[in-house]
C-alpha positions as CSV (number, residue, x, y, z in Angstrom):
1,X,-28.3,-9.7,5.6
2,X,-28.3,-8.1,9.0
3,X,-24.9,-5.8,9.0
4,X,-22.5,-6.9,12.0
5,X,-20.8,-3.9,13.5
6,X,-17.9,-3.3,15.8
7,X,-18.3,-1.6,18.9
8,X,-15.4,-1.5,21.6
9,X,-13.9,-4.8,20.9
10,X,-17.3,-6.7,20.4
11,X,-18.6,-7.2,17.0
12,X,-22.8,-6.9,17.2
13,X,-25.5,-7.1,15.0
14,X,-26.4,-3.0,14.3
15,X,-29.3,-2.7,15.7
16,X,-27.9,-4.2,18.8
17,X,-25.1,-1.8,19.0
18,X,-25.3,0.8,21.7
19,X,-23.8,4.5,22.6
20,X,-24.4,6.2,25.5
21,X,-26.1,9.8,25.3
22,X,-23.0,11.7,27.0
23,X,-20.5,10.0,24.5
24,X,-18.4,13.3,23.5
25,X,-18.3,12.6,19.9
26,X,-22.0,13.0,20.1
27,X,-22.4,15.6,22.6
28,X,-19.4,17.9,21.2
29,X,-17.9,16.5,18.0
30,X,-14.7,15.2,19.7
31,X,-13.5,12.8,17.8
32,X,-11.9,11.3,15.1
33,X,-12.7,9.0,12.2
34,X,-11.2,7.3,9.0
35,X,-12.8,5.6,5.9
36,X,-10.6,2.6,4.4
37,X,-11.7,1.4,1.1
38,X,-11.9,-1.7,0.1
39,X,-11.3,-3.5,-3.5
40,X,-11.7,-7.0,-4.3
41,X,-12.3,-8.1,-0.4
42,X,-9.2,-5.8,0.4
43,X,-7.8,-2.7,2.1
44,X,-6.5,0.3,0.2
45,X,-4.0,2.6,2.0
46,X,-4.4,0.9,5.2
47,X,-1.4,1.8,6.6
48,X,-1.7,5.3,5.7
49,X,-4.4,6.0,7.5
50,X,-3.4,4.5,10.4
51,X,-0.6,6.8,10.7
52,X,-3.3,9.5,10.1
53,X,-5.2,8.4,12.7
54,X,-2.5,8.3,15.0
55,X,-1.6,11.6,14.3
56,X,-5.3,13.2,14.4
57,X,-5.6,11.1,18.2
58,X,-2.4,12.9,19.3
59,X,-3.2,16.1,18.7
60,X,-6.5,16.5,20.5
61,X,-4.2,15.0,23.1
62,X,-6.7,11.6,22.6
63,X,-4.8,8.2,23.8
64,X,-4.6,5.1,21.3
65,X,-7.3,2.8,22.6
66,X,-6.5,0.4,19.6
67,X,-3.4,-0.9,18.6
68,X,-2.5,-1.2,14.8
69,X,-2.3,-4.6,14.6
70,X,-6.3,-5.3,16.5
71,X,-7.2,-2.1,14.2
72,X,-6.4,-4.3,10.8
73,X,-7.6,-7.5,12.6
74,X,-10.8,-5.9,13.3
75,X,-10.9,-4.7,9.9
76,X,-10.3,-7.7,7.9
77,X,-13.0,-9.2,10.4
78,X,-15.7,-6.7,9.8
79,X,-14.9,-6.9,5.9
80,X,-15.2,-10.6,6.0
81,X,-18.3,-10.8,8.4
82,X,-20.1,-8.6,6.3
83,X,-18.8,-10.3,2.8
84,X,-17.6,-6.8,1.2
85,X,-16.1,-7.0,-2.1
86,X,-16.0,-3.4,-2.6
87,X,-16.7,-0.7,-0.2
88,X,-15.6,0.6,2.7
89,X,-14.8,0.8,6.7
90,X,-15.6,3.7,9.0
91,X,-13.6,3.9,11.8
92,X,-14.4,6.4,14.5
93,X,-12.8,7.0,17.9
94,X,-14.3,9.6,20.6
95,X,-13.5,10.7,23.9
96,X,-15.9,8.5,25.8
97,X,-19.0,9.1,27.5
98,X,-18.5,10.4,30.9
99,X,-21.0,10.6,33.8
100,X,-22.2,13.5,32.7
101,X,-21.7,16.8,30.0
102,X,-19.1,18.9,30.5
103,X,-16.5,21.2,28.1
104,X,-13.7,20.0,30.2
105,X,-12.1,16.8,28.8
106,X,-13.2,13.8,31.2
107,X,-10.7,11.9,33.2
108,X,-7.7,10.6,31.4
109,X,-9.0,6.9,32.3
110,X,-12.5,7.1,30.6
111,X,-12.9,4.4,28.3
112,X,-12.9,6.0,24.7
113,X,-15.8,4.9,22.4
114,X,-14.3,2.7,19.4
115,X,-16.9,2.4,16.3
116,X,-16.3,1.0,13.0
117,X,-18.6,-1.0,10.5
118,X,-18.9,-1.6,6.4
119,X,-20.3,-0.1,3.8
120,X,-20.7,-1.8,0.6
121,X,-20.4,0.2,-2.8
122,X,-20.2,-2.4,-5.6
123,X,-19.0,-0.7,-8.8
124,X,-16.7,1.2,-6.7
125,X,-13.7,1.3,-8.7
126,X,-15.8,1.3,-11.9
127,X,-17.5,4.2,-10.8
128,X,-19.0,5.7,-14.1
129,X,-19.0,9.3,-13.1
130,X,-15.1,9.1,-13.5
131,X,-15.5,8.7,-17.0
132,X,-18.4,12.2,-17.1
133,X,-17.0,14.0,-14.1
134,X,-18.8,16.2,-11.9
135,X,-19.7,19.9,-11.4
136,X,-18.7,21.9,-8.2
137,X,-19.5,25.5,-7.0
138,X,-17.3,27.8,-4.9
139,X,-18.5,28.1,-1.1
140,X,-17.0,30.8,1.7
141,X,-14.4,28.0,3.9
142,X,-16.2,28.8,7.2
143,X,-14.6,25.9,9.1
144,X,-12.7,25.5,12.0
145,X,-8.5,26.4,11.6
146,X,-7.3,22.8,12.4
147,X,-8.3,20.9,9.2
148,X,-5.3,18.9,9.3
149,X,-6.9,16.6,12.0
150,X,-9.5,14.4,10.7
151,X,-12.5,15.3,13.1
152,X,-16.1,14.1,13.2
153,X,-16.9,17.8,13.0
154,X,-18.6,17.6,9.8
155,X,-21.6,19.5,9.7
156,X,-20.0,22.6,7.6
157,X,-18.8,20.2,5.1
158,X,-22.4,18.7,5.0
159,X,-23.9,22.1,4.3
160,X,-21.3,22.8,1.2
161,X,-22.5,19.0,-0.2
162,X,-26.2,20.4,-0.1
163,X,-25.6,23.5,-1.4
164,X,-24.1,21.9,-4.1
165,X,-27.2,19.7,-4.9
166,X,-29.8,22.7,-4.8
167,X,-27.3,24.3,-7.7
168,X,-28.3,20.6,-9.1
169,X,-24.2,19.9,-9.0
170,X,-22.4,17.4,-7.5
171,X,-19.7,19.2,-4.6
172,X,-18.5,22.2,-3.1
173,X,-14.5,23.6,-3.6
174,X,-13.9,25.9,-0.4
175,X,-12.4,29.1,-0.6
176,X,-10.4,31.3,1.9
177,X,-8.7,34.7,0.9
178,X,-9.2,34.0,-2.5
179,X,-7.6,30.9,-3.2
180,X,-9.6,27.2,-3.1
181,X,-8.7,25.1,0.0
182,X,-10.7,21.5,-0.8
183,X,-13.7,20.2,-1.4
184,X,-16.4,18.8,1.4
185,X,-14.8,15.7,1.4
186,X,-11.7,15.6,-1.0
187,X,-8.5,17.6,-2.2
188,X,-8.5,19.4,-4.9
189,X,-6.3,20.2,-8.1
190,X,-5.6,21.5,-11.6
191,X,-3.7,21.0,-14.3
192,X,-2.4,23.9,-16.8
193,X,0.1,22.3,-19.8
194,X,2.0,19.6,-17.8
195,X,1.6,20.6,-14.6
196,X,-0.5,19.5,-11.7
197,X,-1.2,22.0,-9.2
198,X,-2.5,21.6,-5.5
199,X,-2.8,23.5,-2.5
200,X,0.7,22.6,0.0
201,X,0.2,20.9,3.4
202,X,-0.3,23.1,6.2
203,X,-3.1,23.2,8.8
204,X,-5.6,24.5,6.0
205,X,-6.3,21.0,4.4
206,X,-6.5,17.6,5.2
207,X,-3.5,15.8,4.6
208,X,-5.1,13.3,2.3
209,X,-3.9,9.5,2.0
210,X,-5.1,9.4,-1.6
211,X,-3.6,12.6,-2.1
212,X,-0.3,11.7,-1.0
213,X,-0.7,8.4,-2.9
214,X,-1.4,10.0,-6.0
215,X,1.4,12.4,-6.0
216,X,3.7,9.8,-5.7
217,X,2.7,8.3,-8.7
218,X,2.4,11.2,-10.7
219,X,6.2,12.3,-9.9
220,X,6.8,8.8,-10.7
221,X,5.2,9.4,-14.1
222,X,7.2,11.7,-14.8
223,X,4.6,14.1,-14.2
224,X,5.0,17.7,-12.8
225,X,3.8,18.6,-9.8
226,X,3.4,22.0,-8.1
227,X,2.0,22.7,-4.8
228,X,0.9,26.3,-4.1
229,X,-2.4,27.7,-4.1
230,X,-4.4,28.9,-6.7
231,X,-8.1,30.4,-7.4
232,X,-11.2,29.8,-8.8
233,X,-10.7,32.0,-11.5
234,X,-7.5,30.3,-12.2
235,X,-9.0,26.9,-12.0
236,X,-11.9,27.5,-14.5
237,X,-8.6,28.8,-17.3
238,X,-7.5,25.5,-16.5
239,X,-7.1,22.1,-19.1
240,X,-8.5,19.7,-16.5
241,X,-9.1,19.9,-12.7
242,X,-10.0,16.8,-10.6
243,X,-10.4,15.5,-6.8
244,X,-8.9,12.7,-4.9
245,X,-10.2,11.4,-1.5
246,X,-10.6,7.8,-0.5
247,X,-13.7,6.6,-1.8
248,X,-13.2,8.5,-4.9
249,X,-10.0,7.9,-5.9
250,X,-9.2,10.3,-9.2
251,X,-12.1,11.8,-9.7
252,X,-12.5,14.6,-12.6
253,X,-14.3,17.6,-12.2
254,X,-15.8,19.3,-15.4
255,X,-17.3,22.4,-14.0
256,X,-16.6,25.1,-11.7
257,X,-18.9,27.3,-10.6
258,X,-21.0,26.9,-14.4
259,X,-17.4,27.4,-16.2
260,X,-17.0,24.3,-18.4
261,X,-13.4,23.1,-17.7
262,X,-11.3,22.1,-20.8
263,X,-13.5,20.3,-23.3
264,X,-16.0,20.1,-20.8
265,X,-15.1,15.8,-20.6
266,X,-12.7,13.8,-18.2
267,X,-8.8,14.8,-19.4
268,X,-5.8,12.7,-20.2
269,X,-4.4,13.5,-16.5
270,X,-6.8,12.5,-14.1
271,X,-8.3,9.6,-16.4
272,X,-4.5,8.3,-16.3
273,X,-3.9,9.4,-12.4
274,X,-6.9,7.1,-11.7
275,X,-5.7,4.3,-13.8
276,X,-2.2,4.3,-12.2
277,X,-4.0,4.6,-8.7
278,X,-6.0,1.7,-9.0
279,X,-4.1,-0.7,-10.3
280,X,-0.8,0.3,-7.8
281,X,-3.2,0.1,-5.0
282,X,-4.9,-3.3,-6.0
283,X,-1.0,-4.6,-5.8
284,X,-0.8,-3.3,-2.6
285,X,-4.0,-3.9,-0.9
286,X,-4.1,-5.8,2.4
């Protein structure tokens, strides 16, 4: 089945869907993007990262082209066009394209470019790597200051993923003055007795909506939570350590940097923190 994209309010077969070569998100990484999962034909966190979005448009001084309400339309349209059961949208706004390149942001009435289409992952939520875990290294965090906003500036990430594979593991943790920032594409955590520990908000990381999510149902657990920093060294002394991001959800990691973590197997935390996760957001999917 041909996959039926959105492209600045028209919804196009992908091979049919054009940019233009001066588009800024192409020419100078300026823009934006979000991934939504999607579980049993639904959305996951919607509403979170909208707000996120929002927030990530407003402070590269980007206007909303899209309201909420013809962002989750589109959505549900794309996700029903393109019969996804489990999977995900992309979403990506840039500054527009132009007449010509230029560091100087374009007039304040170019049309941004609005992107989004589907992915489809079946087995998503079963994912069986949850239940193994995966092995990450420790990289130098070489990226930008501003990884609060959710840019399309990716490329550094990219290069931490593949580094990763030629050590034949699975991800990268990032590390600045000695303590670990996130992985490529996920937030990152331990957990020492009964505590989970993560790195606090602040410009450093991105403020994740599965993060956040999980959190909340871990206090709600009666679980403790402590957010501070903490560093590889400490992370490879600890019971478990795990990742969250959006397309992931809990997902445990078993070895840092050839350390074996705990018993070397997913640990009583994360395999519950993912349980808990899944089914509170299959109640509240959209």
């Amino acid at each position: 089945m041909t996959r039926t994209v959105y492209l600045n309010g028209e919804y196009l077969p992908e091979h049919e869907a054009k940019v233009s070569i001066f588009d800024r998100g192409f020419l100078m990484a300026d823009g934006v993007y979000e991934v939504t999962s999607v579980i049993d034909g639904k959305l996951i966190d919607f509403d979170g990262h909208a707000v996120r979005l929002e927030r990530s448009l407003r402070e590269l001084d980007m206007a909303q082209p899209i309201s909420k309400e013809d962002l989750l339309a589109a959505h549900r349209e794309l996700v029903r066009l393109n019969e996804i059961d489990e999977g995900g949208v992309y979403l990506q706004i840039t500054r527009g394209a132009p007449a010509d390149r230029d560091f100087a942001y374009p007039p304040a009435d170019t049309p941004a470019t609005v992107v989004m289409f589907t992915q489809s992952k079946p087995g998503l939520s079963a994912n069986t790597a949850a239940a193994k875990g995966i092995k990450v290294i420790s990289i130098e965090d070489l990226r930008w200051g501003r990884r609060d906003i959710k840019t399309v500036q990716l490329l550094y990430p990219s290069m931490g993923k593949m580094a990763a594979k030629a050590a034949g593991c699975d991800d990268a943790w990032m590390v600045e003055d000695g303590a670990v920032t996130e992985g490529t594409s996920n937030n990152a955590y331990i957990v020492k007795g009964n505590t989970i520990i993560t790195r606090q908000l602040s410009n450093d990381i991105l403020h994740g909506i599965t993060r956040a999510a999980v959190l909340r149902f871990a206090k709600e657990a009666q679980m403790k939570v402590e957010e501070r920093p903490f560093s590889i060294a400490e992370a490879q002394e600890a019971d478990e350590a795990f990742v969250t991001s959006a397309t992931t959800f809990v997902m445990p990691v078993v070895e840092i940097d050839g350390a074996q973590i705990g018993d070397g197997k997913q640990g009583a935390v994360a395999a519950r923190l993912r349980e808990i996760y899944l089914d509170e957001s299959r109640k509240a999917a959209i």
